[in-house]
C-alpha positions as CSV (number, residue, x, y, z in Angstrom):
1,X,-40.7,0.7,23.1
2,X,-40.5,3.0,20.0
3,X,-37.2,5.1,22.1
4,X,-35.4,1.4,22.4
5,X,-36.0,0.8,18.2
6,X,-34.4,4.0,17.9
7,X,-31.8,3.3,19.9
8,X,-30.9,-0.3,18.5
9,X,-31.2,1.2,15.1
10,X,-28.4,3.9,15.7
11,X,-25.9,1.2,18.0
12,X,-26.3,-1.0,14.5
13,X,-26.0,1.6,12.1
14,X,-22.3,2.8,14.6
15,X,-21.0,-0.5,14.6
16,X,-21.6,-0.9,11.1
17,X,-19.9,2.2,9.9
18,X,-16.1,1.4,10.9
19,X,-16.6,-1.7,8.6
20,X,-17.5,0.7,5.7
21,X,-14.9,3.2,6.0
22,X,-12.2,0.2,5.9
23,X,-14.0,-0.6,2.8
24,X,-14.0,2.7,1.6
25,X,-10.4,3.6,2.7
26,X,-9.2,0.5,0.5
27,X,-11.5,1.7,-2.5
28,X,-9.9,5.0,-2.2
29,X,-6.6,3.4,-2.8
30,X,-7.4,1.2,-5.6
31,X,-8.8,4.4,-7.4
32,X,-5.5,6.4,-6.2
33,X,-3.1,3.7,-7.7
34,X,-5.3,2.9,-10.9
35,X,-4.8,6.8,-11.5
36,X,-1.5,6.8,-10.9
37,X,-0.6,3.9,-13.3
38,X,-3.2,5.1,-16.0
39,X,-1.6,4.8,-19.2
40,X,1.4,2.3,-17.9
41,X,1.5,-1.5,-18.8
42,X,2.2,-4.1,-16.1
43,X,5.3,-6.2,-16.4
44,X,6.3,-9.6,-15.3
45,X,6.0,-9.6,-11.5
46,X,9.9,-9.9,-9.8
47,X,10.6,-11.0,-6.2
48,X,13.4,-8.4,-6.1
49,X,14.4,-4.6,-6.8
50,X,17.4,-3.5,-6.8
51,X,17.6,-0.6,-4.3
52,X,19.9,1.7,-7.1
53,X,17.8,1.5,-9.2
54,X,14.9,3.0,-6.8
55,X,14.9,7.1,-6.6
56,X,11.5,7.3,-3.6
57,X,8.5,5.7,-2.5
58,X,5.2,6.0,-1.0
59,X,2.5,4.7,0.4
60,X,-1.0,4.1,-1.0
61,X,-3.5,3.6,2.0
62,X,-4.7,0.6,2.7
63,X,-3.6,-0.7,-1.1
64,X,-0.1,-0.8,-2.1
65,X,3.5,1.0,-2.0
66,X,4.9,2.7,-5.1
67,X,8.3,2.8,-5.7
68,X,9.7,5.4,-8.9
69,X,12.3,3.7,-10.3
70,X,14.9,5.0,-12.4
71,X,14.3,4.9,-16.0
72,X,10.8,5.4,-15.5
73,X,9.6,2.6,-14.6
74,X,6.5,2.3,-11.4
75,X,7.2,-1.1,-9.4
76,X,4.1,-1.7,-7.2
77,X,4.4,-3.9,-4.2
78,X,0.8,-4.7,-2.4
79,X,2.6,-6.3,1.3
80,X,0.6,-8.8,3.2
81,X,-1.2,-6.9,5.5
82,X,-1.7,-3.8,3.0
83,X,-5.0,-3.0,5.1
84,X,-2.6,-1.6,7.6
85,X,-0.8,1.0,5.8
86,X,-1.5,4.8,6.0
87,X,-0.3,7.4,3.7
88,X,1.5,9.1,7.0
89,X,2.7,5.7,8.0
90,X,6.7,6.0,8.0
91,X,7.7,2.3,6.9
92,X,11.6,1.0,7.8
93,X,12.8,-1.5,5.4
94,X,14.7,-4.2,6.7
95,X,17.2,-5.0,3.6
96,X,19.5,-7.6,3.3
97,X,22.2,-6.7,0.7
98,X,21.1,-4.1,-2.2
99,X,18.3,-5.7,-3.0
100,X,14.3,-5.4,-1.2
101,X,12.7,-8.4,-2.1
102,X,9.5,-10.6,-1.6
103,X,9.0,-11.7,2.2
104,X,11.1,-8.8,3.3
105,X,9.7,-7.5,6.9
106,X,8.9,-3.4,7.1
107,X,7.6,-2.1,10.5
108,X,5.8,0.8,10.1
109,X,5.8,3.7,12.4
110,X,3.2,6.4,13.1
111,X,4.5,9.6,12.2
112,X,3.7,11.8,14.8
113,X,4.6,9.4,17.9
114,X,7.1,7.3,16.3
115,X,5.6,4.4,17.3
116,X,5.5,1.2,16.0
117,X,1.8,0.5,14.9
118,X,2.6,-2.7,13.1
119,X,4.3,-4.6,10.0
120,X,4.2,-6.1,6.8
121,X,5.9,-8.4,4.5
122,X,6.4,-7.6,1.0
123,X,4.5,-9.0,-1.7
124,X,6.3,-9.4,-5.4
125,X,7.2,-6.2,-7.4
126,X,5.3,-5.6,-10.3
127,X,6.6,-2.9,-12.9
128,X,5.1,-0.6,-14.6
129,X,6.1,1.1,-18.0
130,X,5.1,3.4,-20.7
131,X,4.1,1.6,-23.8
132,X,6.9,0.1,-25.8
133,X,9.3,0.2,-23.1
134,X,10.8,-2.8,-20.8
135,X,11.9,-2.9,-17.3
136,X,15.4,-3.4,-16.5
């Protein structure tokens, strides 16, 4: 009796845990991106950036995607369906015009197979700037 108490206890404790690293992965991210915009002052969300004014981007896990903007300014995007992004993911934009806006699609593909491992749509753009300083 005792060996089948053990033995429920660790099949509940390993179905538990994948639930806790999601958790954890997302709490990773939050702490990544509040470090990374420490000492910057949100904006007025936008539906849209323009794509020349954008110099890289990456990817927060299971949290958000940063774009550097030119100018300094941080625009943060946090897709429906952040949960699925990975740092490694590579994500393929889908623009329309010069612009990536809100409600945009973006597959994402896993680096080492190329495969696609799912999608998002992009949420609003939220800039972020030093002190005293506006977002064009």
């Amino acid at each position: 009796m005792r060996t089948v108490i053990v033995g429920l206890a660790a099949l509940l404790a390993s179905a538990a845990a994948p639930a806790a690293t999601r958790q954890s992965a997302h709490e990773r991210g939050e702490a990544e991106l509040a470090k990374e915009l420490e000492g910057l002052v949100p904006g007025k969300p936008q539906d849209c950036v323009t794509l020349s004014r954008v110099d890289g981007s990456h990817i927060i896990d299971s949290t958000a995607i940063v774009y550097r903007g030119l100018g300094g300014v941080t625009w943060v995007n946090r897709p429906n369906g952040a949960e699925m992004l990975r740092e490694d993911d590579i994500p393929v934009q889908y623009v329309w015009g010069s612009q990536l806006c809100r409600l945009d699609r973006m597959k994402l593909l896993d680096r080492s197979t190329r495969m696609e491992r799912g999608f998002a749509n992009l949420g609003e753009f939220v800039p972020y700037t030093k002190p005293g300083k506006k977002a064009d």
